[in-house]
C-alpha positions in Angstrom: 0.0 0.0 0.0 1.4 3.2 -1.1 2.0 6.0 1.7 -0.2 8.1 2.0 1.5 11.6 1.1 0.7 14.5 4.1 -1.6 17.4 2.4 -0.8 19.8 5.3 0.3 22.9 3.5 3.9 24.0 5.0 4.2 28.0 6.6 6.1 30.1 4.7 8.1 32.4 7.2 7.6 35.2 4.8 3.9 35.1 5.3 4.4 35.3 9.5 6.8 38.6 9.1 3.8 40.5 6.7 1.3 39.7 9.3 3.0 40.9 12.6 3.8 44.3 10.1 0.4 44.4 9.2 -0.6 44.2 12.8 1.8 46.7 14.1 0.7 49.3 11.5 -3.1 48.4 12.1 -2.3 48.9 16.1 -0.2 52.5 15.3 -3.2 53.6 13.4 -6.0 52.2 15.0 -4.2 54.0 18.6 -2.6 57.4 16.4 -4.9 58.3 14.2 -2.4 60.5 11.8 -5.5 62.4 10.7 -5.8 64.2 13.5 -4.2 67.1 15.8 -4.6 66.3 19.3 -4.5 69.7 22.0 -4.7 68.9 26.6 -7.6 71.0 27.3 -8.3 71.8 31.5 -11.4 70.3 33.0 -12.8 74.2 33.2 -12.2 74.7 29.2 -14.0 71.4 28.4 -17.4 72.4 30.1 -17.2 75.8 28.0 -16.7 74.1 25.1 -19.2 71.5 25.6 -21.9 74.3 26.5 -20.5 76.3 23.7 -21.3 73.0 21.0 -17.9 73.3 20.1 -17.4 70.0 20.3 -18.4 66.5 18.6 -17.9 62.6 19.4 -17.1 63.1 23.2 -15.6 59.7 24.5 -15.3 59.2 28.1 -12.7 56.2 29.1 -12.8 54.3 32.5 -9.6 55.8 33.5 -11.0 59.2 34.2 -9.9 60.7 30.9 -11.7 61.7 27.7 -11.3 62.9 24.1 -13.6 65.3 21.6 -13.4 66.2 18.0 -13.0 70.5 17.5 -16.1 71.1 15.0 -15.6 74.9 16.1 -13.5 77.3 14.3 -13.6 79.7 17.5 -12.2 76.6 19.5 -9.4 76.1 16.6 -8.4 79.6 17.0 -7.8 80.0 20.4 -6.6 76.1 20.8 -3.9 77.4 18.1 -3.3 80.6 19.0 0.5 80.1 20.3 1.3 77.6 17.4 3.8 79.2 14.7 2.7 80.3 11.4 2.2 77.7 9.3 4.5 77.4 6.5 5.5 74.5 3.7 8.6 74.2 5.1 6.8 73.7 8.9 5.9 69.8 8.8 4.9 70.4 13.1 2.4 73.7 12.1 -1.3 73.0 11.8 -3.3 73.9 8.9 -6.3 75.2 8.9 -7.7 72.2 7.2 -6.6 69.6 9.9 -8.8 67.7 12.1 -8.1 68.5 15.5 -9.0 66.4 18.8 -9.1 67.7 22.7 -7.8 65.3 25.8 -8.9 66.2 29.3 -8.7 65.2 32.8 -12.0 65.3 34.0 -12.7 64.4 37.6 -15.0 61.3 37.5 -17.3 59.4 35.0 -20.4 60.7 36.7 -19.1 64.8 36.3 -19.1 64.6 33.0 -22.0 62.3 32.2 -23.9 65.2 34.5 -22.3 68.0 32.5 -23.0 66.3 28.8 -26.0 65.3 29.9 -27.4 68.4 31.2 -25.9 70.7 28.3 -28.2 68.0 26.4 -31.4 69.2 28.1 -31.0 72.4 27.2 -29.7 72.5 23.9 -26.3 73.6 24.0 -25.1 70.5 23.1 -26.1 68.7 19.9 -23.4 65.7 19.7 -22.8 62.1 20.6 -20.6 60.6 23.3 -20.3 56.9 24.4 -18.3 55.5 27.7 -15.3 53.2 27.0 -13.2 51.2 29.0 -9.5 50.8 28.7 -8.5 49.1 31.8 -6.6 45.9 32.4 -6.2 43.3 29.3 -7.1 46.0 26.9 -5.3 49.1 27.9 -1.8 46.2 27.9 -2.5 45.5 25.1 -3.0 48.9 23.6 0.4 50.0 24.8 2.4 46.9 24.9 1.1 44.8 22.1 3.5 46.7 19.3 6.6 45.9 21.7 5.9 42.8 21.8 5.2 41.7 18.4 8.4 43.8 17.5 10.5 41.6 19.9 9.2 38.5 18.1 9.9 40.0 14.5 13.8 40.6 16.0 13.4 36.6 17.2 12.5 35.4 13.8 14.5 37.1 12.0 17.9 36.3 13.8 16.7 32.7 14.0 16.1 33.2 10.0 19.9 34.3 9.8 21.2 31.3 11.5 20.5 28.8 8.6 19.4 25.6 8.7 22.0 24.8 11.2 19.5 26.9 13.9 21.3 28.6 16.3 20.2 32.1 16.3 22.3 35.1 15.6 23.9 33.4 19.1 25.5 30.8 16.9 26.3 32.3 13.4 30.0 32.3 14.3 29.7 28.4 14.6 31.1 26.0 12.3 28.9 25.0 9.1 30.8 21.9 8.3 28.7 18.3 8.0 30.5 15.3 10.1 30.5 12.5 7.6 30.1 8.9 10.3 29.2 6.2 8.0 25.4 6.5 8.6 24.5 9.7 7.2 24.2 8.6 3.2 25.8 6.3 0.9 28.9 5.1 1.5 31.8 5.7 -1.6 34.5 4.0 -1.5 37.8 4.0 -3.9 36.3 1.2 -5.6 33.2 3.4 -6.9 36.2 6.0 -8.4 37.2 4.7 -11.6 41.0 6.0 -13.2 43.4 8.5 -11.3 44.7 5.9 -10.3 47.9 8.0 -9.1 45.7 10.0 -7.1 44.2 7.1 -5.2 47.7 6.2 -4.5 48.8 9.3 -2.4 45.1 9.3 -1.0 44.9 6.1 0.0 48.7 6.5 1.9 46.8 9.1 3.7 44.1 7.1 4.7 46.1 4.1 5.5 48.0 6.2 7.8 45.2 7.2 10.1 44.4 3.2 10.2 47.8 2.1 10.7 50.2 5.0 12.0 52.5 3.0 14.0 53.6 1.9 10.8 55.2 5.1 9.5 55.6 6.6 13.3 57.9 3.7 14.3 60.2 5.0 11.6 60.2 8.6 12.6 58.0 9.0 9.7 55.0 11.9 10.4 51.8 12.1 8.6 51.0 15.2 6.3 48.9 17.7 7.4 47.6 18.7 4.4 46.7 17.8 0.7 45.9 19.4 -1.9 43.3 18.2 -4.8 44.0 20.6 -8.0 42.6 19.6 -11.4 40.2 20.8 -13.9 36.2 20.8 -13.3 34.6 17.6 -13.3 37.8 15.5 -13.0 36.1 13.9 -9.5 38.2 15.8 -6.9 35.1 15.6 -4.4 34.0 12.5 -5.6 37.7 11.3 -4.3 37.6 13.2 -1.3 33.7 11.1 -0.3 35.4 8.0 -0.9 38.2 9.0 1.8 35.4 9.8 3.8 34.1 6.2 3.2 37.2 4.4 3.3 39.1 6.1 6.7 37.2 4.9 10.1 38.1 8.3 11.6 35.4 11.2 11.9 35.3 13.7 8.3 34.0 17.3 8.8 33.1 18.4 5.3 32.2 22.2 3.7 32.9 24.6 1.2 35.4 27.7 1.2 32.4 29.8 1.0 30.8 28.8 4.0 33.1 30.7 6.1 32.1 33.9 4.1 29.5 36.0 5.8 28.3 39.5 6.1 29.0 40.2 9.5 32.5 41.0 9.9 35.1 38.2 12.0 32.3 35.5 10.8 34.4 33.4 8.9 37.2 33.9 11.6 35.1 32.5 14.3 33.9 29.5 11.7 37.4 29.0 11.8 38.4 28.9 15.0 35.3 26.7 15.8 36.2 24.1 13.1 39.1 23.5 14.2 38.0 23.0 17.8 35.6 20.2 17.0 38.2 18.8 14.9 40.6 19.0 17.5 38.0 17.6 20.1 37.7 14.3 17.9 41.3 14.1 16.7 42.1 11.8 14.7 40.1 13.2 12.1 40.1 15.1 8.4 38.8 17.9 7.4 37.8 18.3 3.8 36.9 22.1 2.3 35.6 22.4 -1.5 36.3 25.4 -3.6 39.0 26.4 -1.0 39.7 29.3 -3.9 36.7 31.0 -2.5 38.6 31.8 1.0 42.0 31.0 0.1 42.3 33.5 -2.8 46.3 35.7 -2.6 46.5 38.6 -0.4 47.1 42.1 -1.5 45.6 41.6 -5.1 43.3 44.4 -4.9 45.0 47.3 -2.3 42.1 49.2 -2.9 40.2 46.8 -0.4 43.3 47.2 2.4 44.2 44.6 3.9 41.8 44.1 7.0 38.8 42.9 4.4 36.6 39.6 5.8 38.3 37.3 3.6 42.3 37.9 4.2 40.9 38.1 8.1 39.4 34.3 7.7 42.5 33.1 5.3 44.8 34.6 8.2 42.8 32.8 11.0 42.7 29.4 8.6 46.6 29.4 8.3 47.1 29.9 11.8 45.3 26.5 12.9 46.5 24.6 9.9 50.4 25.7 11.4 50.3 28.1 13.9 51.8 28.7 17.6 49.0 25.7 18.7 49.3 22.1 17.5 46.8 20.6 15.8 48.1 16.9 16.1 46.4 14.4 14.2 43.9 16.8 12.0 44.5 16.3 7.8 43.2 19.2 5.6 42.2 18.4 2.0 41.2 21.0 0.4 39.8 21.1 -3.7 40.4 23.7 -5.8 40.9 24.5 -9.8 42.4 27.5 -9.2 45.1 26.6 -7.7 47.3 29.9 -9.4 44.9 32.2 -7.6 45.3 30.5 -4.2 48.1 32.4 -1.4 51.6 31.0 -1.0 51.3 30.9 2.3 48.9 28.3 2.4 50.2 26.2 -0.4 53.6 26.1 1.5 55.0 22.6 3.2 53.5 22.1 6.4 50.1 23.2 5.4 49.5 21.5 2.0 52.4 19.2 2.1 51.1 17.6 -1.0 49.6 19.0 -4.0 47.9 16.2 -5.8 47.0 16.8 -9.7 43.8 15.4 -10.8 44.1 15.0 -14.6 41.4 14.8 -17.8 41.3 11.1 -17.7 43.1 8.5 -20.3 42.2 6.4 -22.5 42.1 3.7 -20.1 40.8 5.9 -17.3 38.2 7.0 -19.7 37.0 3.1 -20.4 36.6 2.5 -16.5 34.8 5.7 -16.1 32.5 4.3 -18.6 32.1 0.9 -16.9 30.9 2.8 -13.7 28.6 5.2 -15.3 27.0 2.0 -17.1 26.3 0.3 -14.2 22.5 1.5 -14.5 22.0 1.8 -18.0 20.5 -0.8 -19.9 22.6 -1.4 -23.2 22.7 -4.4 -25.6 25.1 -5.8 -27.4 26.9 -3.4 -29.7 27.7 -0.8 -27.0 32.2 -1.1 -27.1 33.4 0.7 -24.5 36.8 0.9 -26.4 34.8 2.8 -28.6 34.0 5.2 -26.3 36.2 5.9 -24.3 38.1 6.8 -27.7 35.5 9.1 -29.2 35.6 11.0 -26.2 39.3 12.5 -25.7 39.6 15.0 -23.4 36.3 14.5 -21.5 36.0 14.5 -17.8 34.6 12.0 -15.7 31.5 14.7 -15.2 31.5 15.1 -19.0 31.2 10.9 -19.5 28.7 11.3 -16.9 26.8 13.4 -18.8 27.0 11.6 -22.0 25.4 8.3 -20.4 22.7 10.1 -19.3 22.3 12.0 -22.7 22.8 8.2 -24.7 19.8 7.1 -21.9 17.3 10.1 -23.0 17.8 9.5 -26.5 16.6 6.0 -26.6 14.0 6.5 -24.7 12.7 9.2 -26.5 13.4 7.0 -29.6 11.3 3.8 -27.8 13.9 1.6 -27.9 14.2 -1.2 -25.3 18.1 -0.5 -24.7 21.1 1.9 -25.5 22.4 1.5 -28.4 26.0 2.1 -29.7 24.3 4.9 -32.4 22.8 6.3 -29.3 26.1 6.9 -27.6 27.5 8.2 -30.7 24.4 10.8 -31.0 25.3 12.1 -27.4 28.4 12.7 -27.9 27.6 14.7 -31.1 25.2 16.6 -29.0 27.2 17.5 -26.5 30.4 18.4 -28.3 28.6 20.1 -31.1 25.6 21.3 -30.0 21.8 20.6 -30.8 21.2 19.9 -34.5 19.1 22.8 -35.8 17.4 21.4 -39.3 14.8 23.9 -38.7 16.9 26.7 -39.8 17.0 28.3 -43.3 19.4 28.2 -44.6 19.9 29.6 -49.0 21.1 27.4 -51.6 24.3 29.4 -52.1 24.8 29.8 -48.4 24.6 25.8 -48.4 27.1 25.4 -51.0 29.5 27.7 -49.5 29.5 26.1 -46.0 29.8 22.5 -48.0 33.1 24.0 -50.1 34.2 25.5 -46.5 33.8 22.1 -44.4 35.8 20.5 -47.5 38.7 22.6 -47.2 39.0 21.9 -43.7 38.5 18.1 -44.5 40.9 17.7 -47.8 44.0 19.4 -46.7 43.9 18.0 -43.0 43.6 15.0 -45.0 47.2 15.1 -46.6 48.8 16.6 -43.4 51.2 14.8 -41.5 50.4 16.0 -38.0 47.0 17.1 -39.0 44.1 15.4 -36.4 42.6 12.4 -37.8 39.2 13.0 -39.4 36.0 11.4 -37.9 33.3 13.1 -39.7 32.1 15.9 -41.7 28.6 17.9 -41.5 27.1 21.1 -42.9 23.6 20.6 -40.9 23.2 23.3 -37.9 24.4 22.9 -34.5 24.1 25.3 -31.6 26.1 28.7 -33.2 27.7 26.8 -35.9 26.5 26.2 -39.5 28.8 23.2 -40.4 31.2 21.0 -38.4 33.8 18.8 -38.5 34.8 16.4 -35.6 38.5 15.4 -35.6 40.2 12.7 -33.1 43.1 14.4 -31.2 46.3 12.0 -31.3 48.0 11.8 -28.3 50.8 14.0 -27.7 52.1 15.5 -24.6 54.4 17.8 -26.4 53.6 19.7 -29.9 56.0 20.1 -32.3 56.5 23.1 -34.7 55.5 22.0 -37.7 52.2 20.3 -35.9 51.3 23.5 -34.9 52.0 25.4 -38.7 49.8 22.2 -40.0 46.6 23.0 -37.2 47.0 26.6 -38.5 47.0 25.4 -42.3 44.2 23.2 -41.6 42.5 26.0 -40.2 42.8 28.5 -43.0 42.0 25.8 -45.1 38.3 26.7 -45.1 38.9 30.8 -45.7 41.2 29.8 -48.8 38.8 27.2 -50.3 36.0 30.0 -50.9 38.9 32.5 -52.1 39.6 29.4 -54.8 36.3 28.2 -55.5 33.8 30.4 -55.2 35.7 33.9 -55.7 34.4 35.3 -52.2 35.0 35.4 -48.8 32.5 35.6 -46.3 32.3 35.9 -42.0 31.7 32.2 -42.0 35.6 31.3 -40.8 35.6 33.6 -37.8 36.1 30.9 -35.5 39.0 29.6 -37.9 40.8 33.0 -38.1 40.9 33.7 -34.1 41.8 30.7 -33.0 44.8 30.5 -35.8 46.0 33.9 -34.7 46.2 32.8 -31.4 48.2 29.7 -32.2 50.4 32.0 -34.5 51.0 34.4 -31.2 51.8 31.6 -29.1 54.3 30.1 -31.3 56.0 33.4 -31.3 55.2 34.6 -27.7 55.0 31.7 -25.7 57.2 28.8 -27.3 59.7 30.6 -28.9 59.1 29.2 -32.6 60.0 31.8 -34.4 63.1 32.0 -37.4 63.2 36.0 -36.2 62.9 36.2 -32.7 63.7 32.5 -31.9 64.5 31.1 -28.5 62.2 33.9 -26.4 59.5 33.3 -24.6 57.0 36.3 -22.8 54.9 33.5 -20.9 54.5 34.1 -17.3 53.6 30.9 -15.4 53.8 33.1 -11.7 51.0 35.1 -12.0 52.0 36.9 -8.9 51.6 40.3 -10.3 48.9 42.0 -12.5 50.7 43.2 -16.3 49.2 46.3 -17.0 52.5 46.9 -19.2 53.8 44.8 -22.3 57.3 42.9 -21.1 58.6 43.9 -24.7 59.0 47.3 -26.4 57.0 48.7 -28.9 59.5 48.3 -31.9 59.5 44.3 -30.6 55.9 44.6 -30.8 56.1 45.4 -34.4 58.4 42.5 -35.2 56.1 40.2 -33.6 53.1 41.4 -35.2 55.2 40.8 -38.1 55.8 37.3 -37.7 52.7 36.3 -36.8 51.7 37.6 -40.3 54.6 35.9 -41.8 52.9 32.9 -40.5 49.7 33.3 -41.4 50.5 34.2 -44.8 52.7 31.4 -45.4 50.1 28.5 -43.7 47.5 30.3 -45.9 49.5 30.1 -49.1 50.1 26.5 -48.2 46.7 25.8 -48.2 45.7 27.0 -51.3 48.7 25.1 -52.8 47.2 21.9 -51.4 43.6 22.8 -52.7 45.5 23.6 -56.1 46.8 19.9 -56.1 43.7 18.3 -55.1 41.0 20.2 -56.7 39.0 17.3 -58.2 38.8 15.8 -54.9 37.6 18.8 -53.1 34.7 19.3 -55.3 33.5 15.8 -55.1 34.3 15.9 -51.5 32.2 19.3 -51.8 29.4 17.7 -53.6 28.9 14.5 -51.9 28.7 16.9 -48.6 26.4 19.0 -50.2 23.9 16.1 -51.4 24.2 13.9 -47.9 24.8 16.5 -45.8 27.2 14.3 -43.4 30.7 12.4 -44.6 32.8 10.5 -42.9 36.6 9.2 -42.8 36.0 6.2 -45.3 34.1 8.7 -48.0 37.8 10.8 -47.8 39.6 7.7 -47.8 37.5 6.7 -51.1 37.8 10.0 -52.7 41.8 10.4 -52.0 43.3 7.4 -50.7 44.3 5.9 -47.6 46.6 8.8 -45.8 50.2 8.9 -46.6 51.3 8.8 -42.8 50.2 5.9 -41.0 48.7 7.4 -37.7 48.7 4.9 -34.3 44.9 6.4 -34.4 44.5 5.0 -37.8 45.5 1.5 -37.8 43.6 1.4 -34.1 40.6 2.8 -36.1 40.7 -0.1 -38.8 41.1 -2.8 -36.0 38.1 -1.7 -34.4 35.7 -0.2 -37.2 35.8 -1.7 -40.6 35.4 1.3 -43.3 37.5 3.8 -41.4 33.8 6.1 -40.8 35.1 6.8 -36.9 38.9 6.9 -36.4 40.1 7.0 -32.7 42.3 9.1 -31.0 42.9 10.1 -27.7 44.8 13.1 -26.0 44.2 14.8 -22.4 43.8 17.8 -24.0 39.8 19.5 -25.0 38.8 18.6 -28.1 38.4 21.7 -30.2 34.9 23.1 -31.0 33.4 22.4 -34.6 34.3 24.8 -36.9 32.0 27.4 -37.9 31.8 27.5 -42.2 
C-alpha cells in the first residue's frame, strides 16, 4: 500500500513577518490616528466648550480621561493661538484644514456624564458621546502589544539568519561543516572512483595512515597535514575526497570555502576557530573544504580593499590553525580547488599543503573504467564497445562521460527503444560536443554550397597533413552557433612540435582559402577559424619561442603573482612580432591554397557528396583520395576496431576543439 503523502500545506516564514507588520501598522493607526491634531484641554475649558457645542464625538474612558473632535473654528483659534505660522517648510504647524482632537482630565465618569447630559437638556449640546473602558487586558494590550510583536519580529529574523543549522544570531560564528560517520548517506568508497589511479595512490597512503600509524611513526616518519586536490572541473576531486570519507574509520567534517564567508565581519574567523575546535575535540580526524579558492584566494591583489577585508581576516585565522603557535596533532586538511594559481603562497607552503595532488582529464584507459561505472545503470545491448567510447571521447571529464550516459539514456527512450544502443552513444556525444542539430533553420542554396566547399577545405588538406588530427566526420547541418562542423580525433601527444602547430593553423585556414579558390568570395563564415589561428600564430612566437626571427624567447608568465598592466617587450619588438605572426599566417594560408590547387577534383566531389548527404565520414575521404600517406597509431587502431574507417580514434588529455563554424 502506497503511503499516504501528508496534504498539510507548510508556513512560509515570509507570510508570518507580513502579518506581525500588518498588525503593528493596524495597532499604530488604529491607537494614532495621523489624521488628527490632538490639544490637553483643562477640565474648566471642556465644560465651556461643551456648552458652547464646540465639540463632537465626546468619549469618556474608564480611566478618568476623555477625548472630543473641534467642530468649532472659534475653539481652533484660540486652541492654536500660540502655534507658529504655518509654513511648507513647517511639517509640526497646523493647517487650517486639519482635524483636531481635545484630551482632558475630568474628575469622574459621573461629572461629565452630569455635565454632557445636562448641556443636552437644554440645547447647548447637539453631539454624541459613548463610555469606553481601557483598563486591564485592553489598555496592555494597547500600549504593549506593538513591543511585543516587535520583539518577536527581531526573534525570527535572527533565527532566520542562523540557517538551517539553527542557532540564532547566538550561533552564526559556529562552524557549518557536516560530520560524515558512516550512517548519514551512501557510502563511496575507492572502488566506486574509476581512473586517477595516481591520485588514489597518495590518498589512499593518507588514509592508511590514520588506520595504521604505527607503521610510519615507528620510523620517525609523520603524517601530512595537508593535501591538496587541484585539477580541472569535473575530473572527480570531491567524488575522491567522499570516498576517503568512506574508506578512513576516523570522523570527516566536510564544507565549502564559502561557508566561512558571511556579512557580519570576524564570521568566517570564528567558523574558523570553531572548526578546528571540534576537529581538535575528535582528533584523529580530516577535514575536507571544497572550492577552497573562494577563502583562500592571494592577499594584496586588490589594495584598494586594504588589507583588513573579511576574507584575508578568515585566510589569516585558517593558516594559523593549519600551522600556527597551537598544534593541531592528528587533523588532515584536504582541500579542492581548480584554481590553484589564484590561491596564497602561504597556504600552499610545506607544512600546510604538504602535497599537491594533480587530478588529470582522464586517459584512455581511465576513460574506459569511467565508462564501466557510469553504465552500471543503464540498460545497453550488445553493440555498445566501451573501447569505442572511451576513444570518441578524448579530453572529456569524468562529469563530462557522466553526462554523456545520461544524454545516450534520454535519446533512446525518447526513440522507444528497449536498450542503448551504440548509435545512441554516438548521437550524445555529437550533442554535447557540437551542439543541438538545428534542421529547422533556413538556410539559402548558395549559403549551403559555400559552407559545403568550406567544411571540405577543412577536410581535404587535413587529409594530406602529416600532424594534421585524424578526421572522424564531416557535416554542414546546424548545431548550436555553428552552420557546419567537423569532428576530428586528437592524437595523443604531450608535447607539440613546430610543424604540428604550422599544419593545425594550415588546416584551419584551409576553409577561408577554399572559398577565395572556388567560389571567388570570402564571407564571416571562418571567424572561428581565423581567431583561433591567430592565437596559435601568437603563441608560437610569444610563448614557445618558434620563431626563425625572434627564436628562442618566450613572454609566458607561469607566476601570475603580479597584474601586467605593461607589455614585457618594447613597442618596436611589438612590431616585429606582429610581423611574424603575419609571416605565419601568410605562409600556412598560401600552403593551403597550394594543397587545394593539387587536389581540386577531390575537393569538389568531396564538396558535392557533402552537399547532397549533408554528413561524410573518414571512409568517403579515404574513397575519394586514398588511404593517408602517414600511417597514424589512431588509424591502424581505427581499422582494428571499425571496418570502413567512418570513426577513427584518437585520444589526447587535452579539449577537443569546437566544430568549426563554415
Amino acid at each position: 500500500m502506497a503511503k499516504k503523502q501528508n496534504s498539510k500545506p507548510k508556513m512560509n516564514i515570509m507570510w508570518m513577518y507580513i502579518l506581525i507588520f500588518a498588525s503593528i501598522f493596524a495597532l499604530w493607526m488604529m491607537r494614532n490616528d495621523a489624521s488628527f491634531t490632538t490639544r490637553q484641554m483643562q477640565w474648566s475649558q471642556f465644560k465651556d466648550a461643551v456648552n458652547a457645542n464646540a465639540v463632537d464625538n465626546i468619549v469618556i474612558y474608564s480611566d478618568k480621561k476623555a477625548e472630543a473632535d473641534v467642530v468649532s473654528d472659534s475653539l481652533r483659534r484660540v486652541l492654536t493661538k500660540d502655534d507658529p505660522k504655518p509654513t511648507p517648510a513647517d511639517g509640526n504647524a497646523v493647517g487650517a484644514n486639519d482635524k483636531m482632537r481635545i484630551a482632558v482630565e475630568i474628575p469622574s465618569t459621573d461629572a461629565a456624564d452630569k455635565l454632557i447630559g445636562k448641556a443636552q437638556e437644554e440645547g447647548r449640546y447637539t453631539g454624541d458621546y459613548k463610555y469606553e473602558d481601557n483598563s486591564g487586558l485592553s489598555n496592555i494590550l494597547w500600549y504593549f502589544g506593538p513591543v511585543v510583536l516587535l520583539v518577536l519580529l527581531w526573534v525570527l529574523m535572527f533565527r532566520r539568519m542562523g540557517g538551517a543549522g539553527g542557532g540564532g544570531i547566538f550561533n552564526v560564528g559556529k562552524s557549518k561543516a557536516a560530520l560524515f560517520d558512516g550512517s548519514n548517506g551512501d557510502k563511496v568508497t575507492f572502488n566506486d572512483v574509476a581512473g586517477l589511479a595516481e591520485a588514489k595512490v597518495e590518498i589512499a597512503e593518507i588514509v592508511d595512515f590514520l588506520k595504521n600509524p604505527e607503521t610510519y611513526t615507528e620510523l620517525g616518519g609523520k603524517i601530512p597535514k595537508g593535501a591538496l586536490l587541484v585539477g580541472p572541473p569535473g575530473t572527480g576531486k570531491t567524488l575522491l575526497a567522499k570516498a576517503v570519507a568512506g574508506e578512513a574509520e576516523v570522523p570527516f567534517f566536510s564544507l565549502s570555502g564559502s561557508d566561512f564567508v558571511e556579512m557580519f565581519v570576524g564570521v568566517g574567523a570564528s567558523r574558523v576557530r570553531d572548526l578546528f575546535s571540534q576537529a581538535k575535540s575528535k582528533a584523529p580526524c580530516i577535514i575536507f573544504i571544497d572550492e577552497i579558492d573562494a577563502v583562500g584566494r592571494a592577499r594584496g591583489k586588490n589594495p584598494s580593499l586594504g588589507g583588513n577585508d573579511e576574507r584575508e581576516s578568515t585566510l589569516n585565522q585558517l593558516l594559523t590553525e593549519m600551522d600556527g603557535f597551537g598544534s593541531n596533532s592528528g587533523i588532515i586538511v584536504l582541500a579542492a580547488t581548480n584554481r590553484a594559481d589564484i590561491l596564497d603562497k602561504a597556504l600552499l607552503r610545506a607544512g600546510r599543503f604538504d602535497r599537491q595532488i594533480y587530478v588529470e582529464l582522464p586517459e584512455l584507459t581511465d576513460r574506459k573504467e569511467i565508462f564501466q561505472v557510469h553504465l552500471r545503470g543503464v540498460k545497453t545491448d550488445g553493440s555498445v564497445d566501451l573501447d569505442f567510447l572511451a576513444r570518441q571521447t578524448p579530453g572529456f571529464s569524468g562529469a563530462d562521460i557522466a553526462n554523456v550516459c545520461n544524454e545516450a539514456a534520454l535519446i533512446a527512450a525518447r526513440r522507444k527503444k528497449q536498450a542503448v544502443q551504440r548509435q545512441d552513444f554516438t548521437d550524445a556525444i555529437d550533442r554535447i560536443v557540437g551542439g543541438l542539430e538545428k534542421r529547422s533553420k533556413v538556410i539559402t542554396a548558395d549559403e549551403r554550397h559555400s559552407i559545403a566547399v568550406h567544411e571540405a577545405g577543412h577536410a581535404t588538406v587535413g587529409w594530406h597533413l602529416e600532424f594534421a588530427d585524424p578526421l572522424i566526420k564531416v557535416t554542414i547541418v546546424p548545431r548550436g552557433k555553428a552552420l557546419g562542423a567537423a569532428w576530428y580525433a586528437p592524437e595523443e601527444r604531450q608535447i607539440e612540435p613546430r610543424q604540428a602547430i604550422l599544419d593545425q593553423i594550415c588546416k584551419l585556414l584551409a576553409g577561408r582559402a577554399a572559398e577565395e579558390l572556388f567560389i571567388g568570395f570570402t564571407d564571416t563564415g571562418a571567424l572561428n577559424d581565423l581567431e583561433r589561428s591567430t592565437k596559435l600564430a601568437y603563441a608560437m612566437v610569444t610563448y614557445y619561442g618558434m620563431s626563425d626571427t625572434l627564436p628562442n624567447i618566450s613572454y609566458y608568465d607561469s607566476s601570475s603573482d603580479s597584474y601586467g598592466f605593461t607589455k614585457p617587450y618594447s613597442e618596436e619588438r611589438a612590431r616585429a612580432i606582429d610581423a611574424e605572426v603575419q609571416k605565419i599566417i601568410n605562409g600556412e594560408y598560401e600552403r593551403a591554397k597550394a594543397l587545394l590547387t593539387r587536389y581540386e577534383t577531390g575537393h569538389h566531389e568531396l564538396a558535392d557528396l557533402l552537399e547532397r548527404r549533408e554528413v561524410i565520414f573518414a571512409e568517403d575521404a579515404e574513397r575519394i583520395f586514398g588511404p593517408r600517406q602517414w600511417r597514424s597509431r589512431n588509424d591502424i587502431i581505427a581499422e582494428q576496431e571499425t571496418p570502413g574507417g567512418d570513426e577513427p580514434t584518437g585520444d589526447n588529455t587535452t579539449v577537443t576543439p569546437p566544430p568549426f563554424q563554415p
